[in-house]
Structure formats: C-alpha cells, structure tokens
Backbone bond lengths (Angstrom), bond angles and torsions (degrees), N, CA, C in turn:
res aa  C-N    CA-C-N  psi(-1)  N-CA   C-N-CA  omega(-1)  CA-C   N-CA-C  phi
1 X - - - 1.449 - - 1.523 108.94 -
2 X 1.077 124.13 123.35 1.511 140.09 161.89 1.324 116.85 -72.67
3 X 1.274 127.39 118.89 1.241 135.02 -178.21 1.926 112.43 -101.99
4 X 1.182 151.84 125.67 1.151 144.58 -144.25 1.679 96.38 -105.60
5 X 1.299 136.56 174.94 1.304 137.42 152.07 1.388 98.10 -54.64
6 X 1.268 109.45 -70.74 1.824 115.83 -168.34 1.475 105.45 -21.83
7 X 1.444 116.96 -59.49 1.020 138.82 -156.62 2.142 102.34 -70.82
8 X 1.097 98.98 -55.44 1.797 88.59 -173.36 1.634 95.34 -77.37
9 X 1.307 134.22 -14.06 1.354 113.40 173.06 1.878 114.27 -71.40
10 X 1.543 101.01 -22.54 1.120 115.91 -175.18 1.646 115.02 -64.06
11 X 1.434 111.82 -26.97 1.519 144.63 -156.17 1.426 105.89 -109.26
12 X 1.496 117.91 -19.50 1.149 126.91 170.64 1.749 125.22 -90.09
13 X 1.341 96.50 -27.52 1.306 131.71 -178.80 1.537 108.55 -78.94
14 X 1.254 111.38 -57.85 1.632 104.84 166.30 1.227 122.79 -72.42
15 X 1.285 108.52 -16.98 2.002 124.02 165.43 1.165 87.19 -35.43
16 X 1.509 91.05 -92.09 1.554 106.05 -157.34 1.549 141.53 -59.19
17 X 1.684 104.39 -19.44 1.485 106.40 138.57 1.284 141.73 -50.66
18 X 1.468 121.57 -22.59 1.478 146.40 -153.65 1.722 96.29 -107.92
19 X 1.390 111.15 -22.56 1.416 88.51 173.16 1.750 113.43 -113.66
20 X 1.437 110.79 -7.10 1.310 117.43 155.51 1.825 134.75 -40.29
21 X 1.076 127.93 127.00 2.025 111.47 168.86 1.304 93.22 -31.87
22 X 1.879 88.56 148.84 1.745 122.40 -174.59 1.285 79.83 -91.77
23 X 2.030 108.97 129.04 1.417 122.35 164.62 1.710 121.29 65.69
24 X 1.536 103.80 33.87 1.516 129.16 146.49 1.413 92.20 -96.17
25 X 1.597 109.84 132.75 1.388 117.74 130.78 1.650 133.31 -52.86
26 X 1.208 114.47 149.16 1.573 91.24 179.70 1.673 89.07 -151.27
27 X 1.336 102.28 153.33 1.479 123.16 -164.10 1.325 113.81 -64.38
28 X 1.392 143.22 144.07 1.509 126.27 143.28 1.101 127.12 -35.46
29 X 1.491 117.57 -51.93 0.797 140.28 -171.33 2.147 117.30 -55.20
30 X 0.844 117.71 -21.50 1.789 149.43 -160.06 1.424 90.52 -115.31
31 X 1.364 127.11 -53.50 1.598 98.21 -164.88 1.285 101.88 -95.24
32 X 1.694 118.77 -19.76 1.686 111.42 163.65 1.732 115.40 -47.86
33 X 0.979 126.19 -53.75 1.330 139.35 -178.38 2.016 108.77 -69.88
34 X 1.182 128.24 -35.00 0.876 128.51 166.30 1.702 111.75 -68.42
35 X 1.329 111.27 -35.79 1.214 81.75 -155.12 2.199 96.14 -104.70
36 X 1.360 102.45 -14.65 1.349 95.80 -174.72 1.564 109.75 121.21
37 X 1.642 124.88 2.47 0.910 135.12 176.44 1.551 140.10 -79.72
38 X 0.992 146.46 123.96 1.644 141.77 174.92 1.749 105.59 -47.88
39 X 1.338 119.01 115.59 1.475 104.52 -168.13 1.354 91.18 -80.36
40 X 1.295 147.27 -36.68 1.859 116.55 173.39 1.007 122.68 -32.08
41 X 1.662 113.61 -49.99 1.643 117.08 -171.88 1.437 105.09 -74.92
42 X 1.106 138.97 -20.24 1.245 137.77 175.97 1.178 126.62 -87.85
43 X 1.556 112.42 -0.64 1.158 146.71 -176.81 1.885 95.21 -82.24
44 X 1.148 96.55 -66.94 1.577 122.44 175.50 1.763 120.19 -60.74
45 X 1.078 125.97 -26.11 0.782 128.94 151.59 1.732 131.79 -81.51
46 X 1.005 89.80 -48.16 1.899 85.94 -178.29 1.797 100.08 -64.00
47 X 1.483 103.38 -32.44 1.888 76.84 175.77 1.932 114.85 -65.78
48 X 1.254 92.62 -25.31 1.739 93.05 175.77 1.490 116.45 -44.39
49 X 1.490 94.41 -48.52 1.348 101.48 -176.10 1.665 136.64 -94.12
50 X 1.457 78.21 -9.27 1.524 101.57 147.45 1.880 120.45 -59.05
51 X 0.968 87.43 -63.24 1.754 98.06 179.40 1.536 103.73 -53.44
52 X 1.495 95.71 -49.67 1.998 94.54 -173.63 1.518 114.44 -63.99
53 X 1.348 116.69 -6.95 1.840 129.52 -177.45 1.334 119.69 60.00
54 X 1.864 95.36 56.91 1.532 106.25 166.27 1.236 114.29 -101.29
55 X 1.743 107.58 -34.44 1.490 119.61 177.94 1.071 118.41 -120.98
56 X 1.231 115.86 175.96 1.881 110.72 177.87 1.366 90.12 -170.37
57 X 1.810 105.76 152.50 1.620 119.05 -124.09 2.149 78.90 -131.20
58 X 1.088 104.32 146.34 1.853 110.50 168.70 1.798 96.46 -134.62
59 X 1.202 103.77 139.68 1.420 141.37 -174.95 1.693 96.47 -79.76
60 X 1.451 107.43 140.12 1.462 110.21 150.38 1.212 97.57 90.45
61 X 1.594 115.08 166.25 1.497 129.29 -144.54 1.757 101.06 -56.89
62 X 1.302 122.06 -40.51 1.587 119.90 173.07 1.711 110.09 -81.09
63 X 1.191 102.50 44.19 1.715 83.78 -152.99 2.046 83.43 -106.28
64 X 1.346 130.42 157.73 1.163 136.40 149.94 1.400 105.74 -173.83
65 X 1.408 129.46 -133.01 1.547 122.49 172.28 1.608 123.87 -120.71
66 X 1.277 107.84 151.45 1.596 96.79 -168.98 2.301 78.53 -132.30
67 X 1.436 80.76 168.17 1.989 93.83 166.57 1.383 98.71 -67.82
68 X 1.210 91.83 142.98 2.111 107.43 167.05 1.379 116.71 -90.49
69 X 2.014 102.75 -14.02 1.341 100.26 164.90 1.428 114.66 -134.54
70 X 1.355 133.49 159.52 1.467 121.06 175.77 1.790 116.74 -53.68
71 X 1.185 110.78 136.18 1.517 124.12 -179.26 1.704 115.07 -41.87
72 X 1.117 129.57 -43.30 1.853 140.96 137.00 1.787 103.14 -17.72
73 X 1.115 116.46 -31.86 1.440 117.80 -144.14 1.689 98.58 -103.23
74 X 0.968 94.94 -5.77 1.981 100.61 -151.75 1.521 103.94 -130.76
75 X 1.277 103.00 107.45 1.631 116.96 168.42 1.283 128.10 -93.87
76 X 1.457 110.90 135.76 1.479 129.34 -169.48 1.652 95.78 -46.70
77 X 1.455 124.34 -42.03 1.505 131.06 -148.85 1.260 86.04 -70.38
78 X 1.268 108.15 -66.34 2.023 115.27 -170.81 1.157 116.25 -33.02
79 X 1.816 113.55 -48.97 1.616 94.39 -165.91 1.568 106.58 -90.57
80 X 1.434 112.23 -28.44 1.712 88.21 162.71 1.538 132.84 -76.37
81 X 1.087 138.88 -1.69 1.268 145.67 126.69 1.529 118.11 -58.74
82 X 0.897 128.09 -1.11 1.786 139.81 154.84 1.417 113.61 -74.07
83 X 1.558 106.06 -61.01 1.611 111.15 168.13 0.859 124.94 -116.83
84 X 0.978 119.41 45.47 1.959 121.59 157.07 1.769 111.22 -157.91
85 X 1.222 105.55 23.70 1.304 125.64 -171.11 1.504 125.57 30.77
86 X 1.136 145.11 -152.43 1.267 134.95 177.09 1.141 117.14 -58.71
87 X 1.205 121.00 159.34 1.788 136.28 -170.78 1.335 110.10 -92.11
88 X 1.242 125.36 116.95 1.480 119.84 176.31 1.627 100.14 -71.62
89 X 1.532 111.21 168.61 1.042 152.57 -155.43 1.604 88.72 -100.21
90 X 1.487 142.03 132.51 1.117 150.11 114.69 2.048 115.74 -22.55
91 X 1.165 113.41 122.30 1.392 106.87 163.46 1.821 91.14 -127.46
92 X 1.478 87.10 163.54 1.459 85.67 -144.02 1.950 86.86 -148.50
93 X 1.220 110.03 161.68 1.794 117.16 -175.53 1.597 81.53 -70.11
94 X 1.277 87.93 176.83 1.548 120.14 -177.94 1.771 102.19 -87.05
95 X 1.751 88.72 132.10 1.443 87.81 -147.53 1.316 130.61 146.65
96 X 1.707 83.43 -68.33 1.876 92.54 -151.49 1.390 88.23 -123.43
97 X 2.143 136.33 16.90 1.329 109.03 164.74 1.511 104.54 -52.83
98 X 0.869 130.74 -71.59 1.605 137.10 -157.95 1.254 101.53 -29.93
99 X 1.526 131.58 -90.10 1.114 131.77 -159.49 1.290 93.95 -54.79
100 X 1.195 156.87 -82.26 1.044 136.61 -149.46 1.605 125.39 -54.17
101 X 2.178 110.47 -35.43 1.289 98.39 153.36 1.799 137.00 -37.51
102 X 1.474 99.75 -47.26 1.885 124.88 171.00 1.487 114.49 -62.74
103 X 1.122 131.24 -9.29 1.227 153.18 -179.29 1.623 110.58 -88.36
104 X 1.421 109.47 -70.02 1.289 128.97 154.72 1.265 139.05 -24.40
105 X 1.606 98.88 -56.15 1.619 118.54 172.64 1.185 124.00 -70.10
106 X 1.674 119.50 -32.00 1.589 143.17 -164.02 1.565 71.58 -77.11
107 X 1.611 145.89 -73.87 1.408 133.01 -111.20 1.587 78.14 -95.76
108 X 1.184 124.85 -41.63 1.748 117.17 172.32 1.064 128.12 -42.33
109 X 1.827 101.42 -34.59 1.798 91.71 -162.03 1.315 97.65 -90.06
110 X 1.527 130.89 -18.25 1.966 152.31 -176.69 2.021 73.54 -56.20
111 X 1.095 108.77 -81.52 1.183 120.00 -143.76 1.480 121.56 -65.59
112 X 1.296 97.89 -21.63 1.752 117.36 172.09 1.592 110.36 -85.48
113 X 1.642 106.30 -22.17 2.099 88.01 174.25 1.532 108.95 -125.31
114 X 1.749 108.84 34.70 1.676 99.18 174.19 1.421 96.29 -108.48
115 X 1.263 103.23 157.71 1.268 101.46 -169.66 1.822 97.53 -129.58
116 X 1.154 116.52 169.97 1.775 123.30 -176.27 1.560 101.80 -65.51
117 X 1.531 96.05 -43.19 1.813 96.76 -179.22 1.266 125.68 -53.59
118 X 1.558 122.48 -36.69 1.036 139.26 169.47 1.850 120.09 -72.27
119 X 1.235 113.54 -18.03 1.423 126.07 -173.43 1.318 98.65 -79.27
120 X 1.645 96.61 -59.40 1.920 105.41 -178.70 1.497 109.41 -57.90
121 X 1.644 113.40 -49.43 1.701 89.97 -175.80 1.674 118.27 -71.32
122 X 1.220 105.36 -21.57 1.499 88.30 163.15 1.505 124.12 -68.45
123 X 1.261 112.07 -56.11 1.734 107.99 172.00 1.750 111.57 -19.88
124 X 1.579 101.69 -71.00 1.458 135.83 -175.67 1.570 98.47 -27.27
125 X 1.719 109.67 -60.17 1.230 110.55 -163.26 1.772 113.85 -90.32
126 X 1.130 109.97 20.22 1.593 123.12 -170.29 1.632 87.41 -117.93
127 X 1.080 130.62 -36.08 1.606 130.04 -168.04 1.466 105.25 -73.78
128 X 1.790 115.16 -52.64 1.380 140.98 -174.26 1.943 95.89 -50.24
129 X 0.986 94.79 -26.58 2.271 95.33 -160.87 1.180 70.10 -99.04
130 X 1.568 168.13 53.64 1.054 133.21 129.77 1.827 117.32 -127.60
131 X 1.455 100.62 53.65 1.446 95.36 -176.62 1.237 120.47 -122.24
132 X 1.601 95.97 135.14 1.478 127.33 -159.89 1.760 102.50 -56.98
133 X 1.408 92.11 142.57 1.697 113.95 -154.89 1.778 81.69 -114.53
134 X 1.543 125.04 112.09 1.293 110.68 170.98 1.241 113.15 -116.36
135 X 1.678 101.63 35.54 1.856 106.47 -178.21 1.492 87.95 -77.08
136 X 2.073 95.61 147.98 1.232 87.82 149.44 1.443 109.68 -126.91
C-alpha cells in the first residue's frame, strides 16, 4: 500500500485535532505549525476532508476546525481511502502473489480498526512517562 504526502498530512491533521478539547475550534494556522505542515496545503486538504465528513469548519474570531465525529469514531483506513482512494493491489513475480496478497490484508485490517482515539491516547500516554525530574 502506498501512502501519499496528501494523505499522512491528512492523518496528521486529524492527529492533531483528536488530541485537542472536544468542540474547540482550532486554527490552520496551529496545526500547520504543530504538526510540520505547509498551511496552503492544509488549507486544501482539510476542506477535502471536510467534504469527506471528518471535519467541520466554524466561522469568526473562534472559528477554525474541530472533528465532525468523536476521535473513537474515525478510522485511520477511511481517511486514507478518502484521499488517495482505494489501494491498489501489489502484483508481484511468480511466487510471491500470496505473500504479498497476506501482506496487504495485515496493513488493511491495522488500518481498518485503529482509530484517532486510540492514536491520541497512546501519544497522550507516551508524553505523560516523560516528565522532567528537576530535583537535584
């Protein structure tokens, strides 16, 4: 499976909404810089995914993007199959269809039951184990 830029900025983008307060707006501008992104292209993308009904956008001085659905709700598989459409198939020498079909399926089924909620509380709980001890 080929994963596109479009696509992990897309994955980065709902990251970082997903670990934000439920029902803050939050800026383009904030998750471009958080996450390492060109805010044009992220500009361009979150309306994608706007349209596809991952996010949804509020107007006016609090206005930026929040999830349209809770982070539990939202699979890694969906939104890159949102923007980069279906996954081609590996063809492969003689031999190696199989494993590479089995190859295929493993990264589908990873990608079809993780969800953002689960991404963030792991992040969350990898950040929490790392705090600086300034006894001396």
């Amino acid at each position: 499976m080929k994963i596109s830029v479009k696509a992990e900025y897309a994955l980065q983008a709902i990251f970082d909404l997903a670990t934000q307060p439920g029902g803050v707006a939050v800026r383009i501008a904030d998750i471009a810089k958080r996450q390492g992104i060109p805010q044009k292209f992220l500009e361009l993308i979150l309306s994608n995914l706007k349209q596809g009904g991952f996010v949804e956008s509020r107007r006016g001085a609090d206005g930026g993007y929040m999830l349209a659905k809770p982070a539990a709700q939202l699979v890694v598989g969906d939104v890159i199959r949102h923007v980069d459409g279906p996954s081609e198939r590996r063809t492969g020498a003689a031999g190696f269809e199989e494993m590479w079909k089995s190859v295929d399926e493993a990264v589908e089924g990873i990608l079809g039951r993780t969800t953002f909620q689960q991404l963030a509380d792991s992040w969350k709980a990898k950040q929490s184990q790392y705090v600086a001890n300034w006894e001396i």
